[in-house]
C-alpha angles and dihedrals in degrees: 000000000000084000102037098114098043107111123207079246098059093050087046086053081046102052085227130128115249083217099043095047085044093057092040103059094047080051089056100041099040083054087065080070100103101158087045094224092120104244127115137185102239124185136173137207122188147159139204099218123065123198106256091211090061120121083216096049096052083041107039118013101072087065102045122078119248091019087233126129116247133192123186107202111202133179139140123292099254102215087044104216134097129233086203103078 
């Protein structure tokens, strides 16, 4: 989901490629697993209006969609168990 709102457009403006970036941030994230038991704390923190002003608005948000910031938020599960097993 933390890519749900990148358009192909936006890795073309980028010069990135959609796999790459893709792998890379599961690489990143997965990596936030210290305990190795696959689970990780994820939280996200978003709006809906973007500063017009802003150097990544005029760069990045017409070719996102929605044109929203997101922000995904990742980190271990502290008590490291699962109820789900």
């Amino acid at each position: 989901m933390s890519v749900a709102q990148i358009t192909d457009a936006w890795y073309v403006q980028q010069g990135l490629d959609k796999g790459v970036f893709i792998a890379d941030r599961l690489a990143g994230v997965s990596a936030l697993d210290k305990n190795g038991d696959g689970l990780l704390c994820i939280g996200q923190n978003w709006g809906a209006n973007l500063n017009p002003n802003s150097h990544w608005a005029l760069i990045w948000a017409d070719t996102l969609s929605p044109p929203a910031t997101e922000r995904w938020l990742a980190a271990d599960n502290h008590n490291g168990t699962s109820n789900n097993r």
